[in-house]
KENURO-238026 format. One record per atom (N, C-alpha, C): residue in three letters; x, y, z. Coordinates in steps of 0.2 Angstrom, whole numbers, padded with zeros to 4 digits, always signed. Example, Ala and Ser with C-alpha at 12.3 -4.5 7.8 and 13.67 -1.06 7.14 Angstrom:
BEGIN
ALA+0066-0028+0039/ALA+0062-0022+0039/ALA+0066-0016+0039/SER+0064-0011+0035/SER+0068-0005+0036/SER+0064+0000+0039/
This chain:
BEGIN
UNK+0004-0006+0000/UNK+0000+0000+0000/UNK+0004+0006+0000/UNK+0003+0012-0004/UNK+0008+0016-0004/UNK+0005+0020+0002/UNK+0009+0026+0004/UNK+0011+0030+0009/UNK+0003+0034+0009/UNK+0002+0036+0002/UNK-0006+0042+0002/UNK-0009+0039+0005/UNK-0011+0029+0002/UNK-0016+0027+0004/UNK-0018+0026+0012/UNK-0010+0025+0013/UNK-0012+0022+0023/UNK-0014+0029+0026/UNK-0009+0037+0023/UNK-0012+0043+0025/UNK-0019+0044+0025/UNK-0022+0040+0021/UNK-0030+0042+0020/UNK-0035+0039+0025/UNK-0031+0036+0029/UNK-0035+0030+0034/UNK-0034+0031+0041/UNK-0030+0036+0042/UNK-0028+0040+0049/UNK-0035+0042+0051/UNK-0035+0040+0058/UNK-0040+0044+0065/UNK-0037+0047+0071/UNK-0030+0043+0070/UNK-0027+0046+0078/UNK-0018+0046+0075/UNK-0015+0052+0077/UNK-0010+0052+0077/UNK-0005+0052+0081/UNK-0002+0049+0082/UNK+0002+0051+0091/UNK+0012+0050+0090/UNK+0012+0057+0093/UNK+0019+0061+0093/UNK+0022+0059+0097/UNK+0031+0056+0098/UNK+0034+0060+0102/UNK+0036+0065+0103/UNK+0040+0068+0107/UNK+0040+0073+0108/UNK+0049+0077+0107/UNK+0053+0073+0110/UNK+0061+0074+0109/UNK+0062+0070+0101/UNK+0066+0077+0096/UNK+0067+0075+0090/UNK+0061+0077+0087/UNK+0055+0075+0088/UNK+0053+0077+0082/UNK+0048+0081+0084/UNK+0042+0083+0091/UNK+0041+0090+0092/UNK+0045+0096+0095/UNK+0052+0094+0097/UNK+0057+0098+0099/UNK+0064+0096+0094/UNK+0067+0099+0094/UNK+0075+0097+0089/UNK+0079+0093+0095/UNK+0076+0090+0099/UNK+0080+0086+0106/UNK+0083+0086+0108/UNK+0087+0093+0108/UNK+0091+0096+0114/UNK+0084+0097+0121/UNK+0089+0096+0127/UNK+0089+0099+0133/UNK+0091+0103+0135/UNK+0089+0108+0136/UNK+0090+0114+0141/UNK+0088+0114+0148/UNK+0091+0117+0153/UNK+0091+0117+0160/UNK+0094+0123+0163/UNK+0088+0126+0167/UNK+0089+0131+0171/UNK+0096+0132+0175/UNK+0099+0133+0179/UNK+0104+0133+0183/UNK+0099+0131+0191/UNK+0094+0131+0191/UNK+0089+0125+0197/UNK+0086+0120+0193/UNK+0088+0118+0189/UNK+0086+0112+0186/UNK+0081+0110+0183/UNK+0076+0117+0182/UNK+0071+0117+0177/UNK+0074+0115+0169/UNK+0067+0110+0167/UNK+0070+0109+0160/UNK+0067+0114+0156/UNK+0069+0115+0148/UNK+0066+0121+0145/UNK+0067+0117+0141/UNK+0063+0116+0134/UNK+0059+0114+0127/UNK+0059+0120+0124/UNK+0061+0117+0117/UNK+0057+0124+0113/UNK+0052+0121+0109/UNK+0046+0123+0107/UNK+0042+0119+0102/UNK+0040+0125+0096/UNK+0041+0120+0091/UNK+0038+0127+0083/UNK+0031+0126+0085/UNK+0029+0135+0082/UNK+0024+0137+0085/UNK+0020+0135+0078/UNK+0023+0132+0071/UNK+0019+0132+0064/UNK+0016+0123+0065/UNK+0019+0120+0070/UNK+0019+0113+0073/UNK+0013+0114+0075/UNK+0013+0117+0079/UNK+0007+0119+0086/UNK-0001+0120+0081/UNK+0000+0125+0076/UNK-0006+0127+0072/UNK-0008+0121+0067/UNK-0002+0116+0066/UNK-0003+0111+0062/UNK-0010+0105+0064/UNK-0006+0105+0072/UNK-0009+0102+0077/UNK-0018+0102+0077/UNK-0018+0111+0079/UNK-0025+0111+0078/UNK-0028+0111+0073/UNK-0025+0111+0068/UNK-0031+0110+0061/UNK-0030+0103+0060/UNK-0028+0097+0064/UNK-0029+0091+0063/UNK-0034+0089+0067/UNK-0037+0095+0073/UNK-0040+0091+0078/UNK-0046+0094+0075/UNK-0049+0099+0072/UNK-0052+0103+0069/UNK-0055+0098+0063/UNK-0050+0095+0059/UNK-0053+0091+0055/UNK-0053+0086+0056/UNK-0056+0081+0061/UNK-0059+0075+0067/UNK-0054+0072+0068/UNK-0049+0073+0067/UNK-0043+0068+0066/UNK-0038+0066+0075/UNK-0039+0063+0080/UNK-0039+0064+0085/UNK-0030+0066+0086/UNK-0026+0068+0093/UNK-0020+0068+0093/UNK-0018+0067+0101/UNK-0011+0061+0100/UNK-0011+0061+0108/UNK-0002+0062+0107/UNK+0000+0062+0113/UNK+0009+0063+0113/UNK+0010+0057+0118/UNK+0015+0054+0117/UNK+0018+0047+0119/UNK+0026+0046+0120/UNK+0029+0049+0128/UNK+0034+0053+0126/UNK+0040+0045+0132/UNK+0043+0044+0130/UNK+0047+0042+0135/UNK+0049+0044+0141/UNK+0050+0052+0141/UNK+0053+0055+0148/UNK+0045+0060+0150/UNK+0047+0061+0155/UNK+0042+0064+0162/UNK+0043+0073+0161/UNK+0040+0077+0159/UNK+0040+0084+0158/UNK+0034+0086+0159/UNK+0035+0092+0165/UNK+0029+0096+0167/UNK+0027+0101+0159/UNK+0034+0101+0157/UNK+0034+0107+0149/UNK+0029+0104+0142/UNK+0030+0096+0142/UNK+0029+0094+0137/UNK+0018+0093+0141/UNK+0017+0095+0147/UNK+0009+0094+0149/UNK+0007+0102+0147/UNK+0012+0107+0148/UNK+0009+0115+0147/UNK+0007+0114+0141/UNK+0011+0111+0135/UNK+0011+0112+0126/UNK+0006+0108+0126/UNK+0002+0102+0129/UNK-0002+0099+0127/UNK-0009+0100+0129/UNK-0008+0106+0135/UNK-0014+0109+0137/UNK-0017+0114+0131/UNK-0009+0117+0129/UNK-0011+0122+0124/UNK-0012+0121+0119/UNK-0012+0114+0117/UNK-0014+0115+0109/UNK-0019+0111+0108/UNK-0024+0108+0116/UNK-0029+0105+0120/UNK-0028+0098+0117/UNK-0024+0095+0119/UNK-0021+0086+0117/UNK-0024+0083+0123/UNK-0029+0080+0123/UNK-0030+0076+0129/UNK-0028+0070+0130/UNK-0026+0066+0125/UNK-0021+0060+0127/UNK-0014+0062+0128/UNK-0010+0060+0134/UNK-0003+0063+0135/UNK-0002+0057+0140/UNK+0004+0055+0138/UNK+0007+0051+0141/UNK+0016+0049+0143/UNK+0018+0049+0148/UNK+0026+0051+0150/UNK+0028+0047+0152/UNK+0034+0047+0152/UNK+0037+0043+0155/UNK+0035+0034+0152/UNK+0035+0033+0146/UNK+0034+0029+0144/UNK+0037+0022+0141/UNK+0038+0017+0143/UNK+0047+0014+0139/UNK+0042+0009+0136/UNK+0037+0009+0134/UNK+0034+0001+0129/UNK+0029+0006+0125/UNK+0030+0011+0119/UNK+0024+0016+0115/UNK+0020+0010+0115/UNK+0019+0005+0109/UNK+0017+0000+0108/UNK+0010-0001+0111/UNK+0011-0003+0118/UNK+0007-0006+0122/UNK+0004-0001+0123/UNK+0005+0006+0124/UNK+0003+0012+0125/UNK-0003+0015+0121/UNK+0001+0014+0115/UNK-0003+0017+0109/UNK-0009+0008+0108/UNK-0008+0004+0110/UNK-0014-0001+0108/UNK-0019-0001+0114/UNK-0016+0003+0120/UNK-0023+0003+0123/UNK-0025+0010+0122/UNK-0024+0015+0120/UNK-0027+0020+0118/UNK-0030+0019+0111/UNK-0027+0016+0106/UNK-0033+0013+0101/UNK-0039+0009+0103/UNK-0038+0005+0107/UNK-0042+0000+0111/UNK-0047+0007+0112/UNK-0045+0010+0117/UNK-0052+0015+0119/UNK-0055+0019+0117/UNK-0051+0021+0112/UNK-0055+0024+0107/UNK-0059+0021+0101/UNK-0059+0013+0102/UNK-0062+0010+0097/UNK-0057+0010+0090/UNK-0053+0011+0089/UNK-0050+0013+0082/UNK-0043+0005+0082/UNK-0045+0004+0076/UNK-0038+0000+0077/UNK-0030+0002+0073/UNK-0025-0003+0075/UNK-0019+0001+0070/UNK-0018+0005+0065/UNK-0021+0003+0057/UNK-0023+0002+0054/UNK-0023+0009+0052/UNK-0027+0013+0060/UNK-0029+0019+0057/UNK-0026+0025+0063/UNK-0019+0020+0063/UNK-0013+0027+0069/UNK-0009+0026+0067/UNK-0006+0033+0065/UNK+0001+0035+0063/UNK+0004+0037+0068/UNK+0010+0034+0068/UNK+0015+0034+0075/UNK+0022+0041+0071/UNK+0021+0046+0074/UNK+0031+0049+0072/UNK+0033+0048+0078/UNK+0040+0046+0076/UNK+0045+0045+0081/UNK+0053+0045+0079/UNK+0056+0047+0082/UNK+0065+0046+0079/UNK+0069+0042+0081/UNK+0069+0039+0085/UNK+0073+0034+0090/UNK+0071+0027+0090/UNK+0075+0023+0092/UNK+0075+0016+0094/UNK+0068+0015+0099/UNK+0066+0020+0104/UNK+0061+0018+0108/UNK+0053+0019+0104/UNK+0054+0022+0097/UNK+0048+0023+0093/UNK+0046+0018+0089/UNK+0050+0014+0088/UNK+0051+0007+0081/UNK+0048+0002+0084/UNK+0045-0001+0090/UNK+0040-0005+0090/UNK+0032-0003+0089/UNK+0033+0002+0089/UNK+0024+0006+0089/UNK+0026+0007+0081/UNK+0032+0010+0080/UNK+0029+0013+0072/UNK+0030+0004+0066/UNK+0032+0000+0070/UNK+0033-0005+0066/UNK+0024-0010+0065/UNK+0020-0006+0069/UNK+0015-0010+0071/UNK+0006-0003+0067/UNK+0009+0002+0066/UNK+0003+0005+0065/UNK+0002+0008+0057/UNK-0003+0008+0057/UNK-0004+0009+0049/UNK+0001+0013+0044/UNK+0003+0018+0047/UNK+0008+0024+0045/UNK+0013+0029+0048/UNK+0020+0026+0048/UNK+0025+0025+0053/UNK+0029+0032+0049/UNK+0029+0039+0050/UNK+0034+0046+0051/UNK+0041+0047+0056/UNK+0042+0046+0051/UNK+0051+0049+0055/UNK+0052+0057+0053/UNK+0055+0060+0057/UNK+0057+0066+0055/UNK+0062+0067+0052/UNK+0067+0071+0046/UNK+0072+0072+0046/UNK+0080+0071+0049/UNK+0080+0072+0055/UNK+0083+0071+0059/UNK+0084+0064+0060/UNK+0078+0060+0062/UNK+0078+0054+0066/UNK+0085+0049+0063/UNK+0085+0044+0069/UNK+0091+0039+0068/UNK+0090+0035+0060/UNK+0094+0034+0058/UNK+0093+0030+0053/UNK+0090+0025+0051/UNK+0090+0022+0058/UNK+0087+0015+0057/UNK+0079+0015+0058/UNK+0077+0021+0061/UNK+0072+0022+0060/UNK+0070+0024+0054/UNK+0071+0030+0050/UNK+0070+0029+0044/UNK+0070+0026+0038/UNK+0072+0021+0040/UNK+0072+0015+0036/UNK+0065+0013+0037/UNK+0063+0011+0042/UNK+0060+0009+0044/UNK+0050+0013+0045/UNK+0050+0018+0041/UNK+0048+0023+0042/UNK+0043+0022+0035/UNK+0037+0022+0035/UNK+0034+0024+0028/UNK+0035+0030+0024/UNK+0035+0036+0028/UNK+0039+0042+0027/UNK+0041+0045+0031/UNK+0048+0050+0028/UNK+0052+0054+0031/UNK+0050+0061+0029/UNK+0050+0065+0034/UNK+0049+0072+0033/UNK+0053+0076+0029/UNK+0054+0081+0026/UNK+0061+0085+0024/UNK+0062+0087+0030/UNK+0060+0091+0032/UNK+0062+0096+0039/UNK+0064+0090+0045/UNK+0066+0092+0049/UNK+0069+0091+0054/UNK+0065+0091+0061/UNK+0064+0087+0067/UNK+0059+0089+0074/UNK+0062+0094+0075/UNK+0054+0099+0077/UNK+0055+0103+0080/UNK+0057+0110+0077/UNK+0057+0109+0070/UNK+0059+0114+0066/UNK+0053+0114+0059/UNK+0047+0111+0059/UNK+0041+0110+0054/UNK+0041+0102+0052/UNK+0041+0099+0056/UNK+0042+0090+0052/UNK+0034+0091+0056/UNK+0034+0092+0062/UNK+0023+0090+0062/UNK+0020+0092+0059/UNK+0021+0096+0056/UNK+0016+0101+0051/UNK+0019+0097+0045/UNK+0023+0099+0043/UNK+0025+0093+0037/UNK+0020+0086+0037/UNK+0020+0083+0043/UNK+0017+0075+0042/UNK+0010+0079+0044/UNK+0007+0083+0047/UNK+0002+0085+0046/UNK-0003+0087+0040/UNK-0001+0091+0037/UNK-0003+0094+0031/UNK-0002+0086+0024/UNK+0003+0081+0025/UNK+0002+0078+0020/UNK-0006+0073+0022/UNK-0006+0071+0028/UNK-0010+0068+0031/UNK-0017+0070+0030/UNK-0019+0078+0030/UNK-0025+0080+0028/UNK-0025+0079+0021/UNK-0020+0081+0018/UNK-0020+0081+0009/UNK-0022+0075+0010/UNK-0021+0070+0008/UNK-0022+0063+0007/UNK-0029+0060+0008/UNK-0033+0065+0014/UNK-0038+0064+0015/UNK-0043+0069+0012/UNK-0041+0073+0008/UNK-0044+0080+0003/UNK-0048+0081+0012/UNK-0044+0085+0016/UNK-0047+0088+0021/UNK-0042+0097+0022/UNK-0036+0096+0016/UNK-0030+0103+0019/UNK-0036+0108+0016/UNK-0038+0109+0011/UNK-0040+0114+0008/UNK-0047+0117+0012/UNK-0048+0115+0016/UNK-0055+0114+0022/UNK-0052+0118+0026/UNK-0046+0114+0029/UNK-0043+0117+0033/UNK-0039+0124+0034/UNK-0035+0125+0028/UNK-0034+0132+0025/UNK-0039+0138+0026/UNK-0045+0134+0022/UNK-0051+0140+0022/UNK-0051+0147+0027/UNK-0052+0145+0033/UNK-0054+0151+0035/UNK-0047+0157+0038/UNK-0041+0154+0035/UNK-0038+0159+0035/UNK-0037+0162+0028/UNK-0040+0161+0023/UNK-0038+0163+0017/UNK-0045+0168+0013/UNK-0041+0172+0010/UNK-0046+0177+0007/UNK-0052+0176+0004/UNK-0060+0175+0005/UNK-0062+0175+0000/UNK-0061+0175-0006/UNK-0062+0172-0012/UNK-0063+0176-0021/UNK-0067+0179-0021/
């Protein structure tokens, strides 16, 4: 099946967050807050995916108060930290929302993303990611995490399901 057609079958999409909503640097306070930066074009991608029914949760290995602020703010209601098996994570959130693999697109960069994305209908790596991920990967983003790869997997995703030009609309000028 090519890549359009599993895009076309997506309900739920779930992100990490190191690498590919952030460039995967850590930053720290000098008291030992952590600091994130996240792109704000990511952020807006975000909501026009939830906007057009398309659910979003984030599924993060490590435990961040910063990574719940950005979820609040872009009203993500599945979030999940501190996670070392995505896999089982993301199968009982399909579970509950009734949807199966089939129709969840996993991004991730790393070794701990490659048993979820080896199991879900449409598996995203961002430009950066390890390579063995993208190998491994139905698509690779041009841009980089954390630098427009959400929006990137975002907007193909709509495309694919003739839902971007919906979505555009109300920023754009009437004719």
């Amino acid at each position: 099946m090519d890549t359009k057609a599993r895009a076309a079958r997506i309900k739920l999409v779930v992100f990490d967050i190191d690498g590919v909503m952030t460039d995967g640097g850590l930053h720290y306070t000098d008291d030992g807050h952590e600091l994130k930066t996240f792109n704000v074009q990511d952020g807006l991608g975000i909501v026009l995916m939830k906007r057009a029914g398309i659910e979003v949760a984030i599924i993060t290995g490590r435990t961040s108060n910063v990574v719940s602020c950005r979820a609040k703010d872009l009203g993500i209601e599945h979030v999940f930290h501190g996670v070392g098996d995505k896999r089982t994570v993301a199968g009982k959130l399909l579970e509950q929302l009734g949807m199966h693999w089939s129709e969840l697109a996993f991004m991730g960069d790393d070794l701990i993303d490659l048993k979820a994305m080896a199991q879900c209908g449409l598996a995203i790596a961002p430009a950066n990611a390890r390579p063995i991920v993208k190998e491994r990967a139905h698509a690779v983003t041009e841009a980089a995490g954390g630098h427009g790869a959400v929006r990137e997997a975002v907007e193909f995703i709509l495309a694919a399901q003739g839902k971007l030009d919906a979505a555009f609309a109300p920023y754009l000028d009437p004719q």
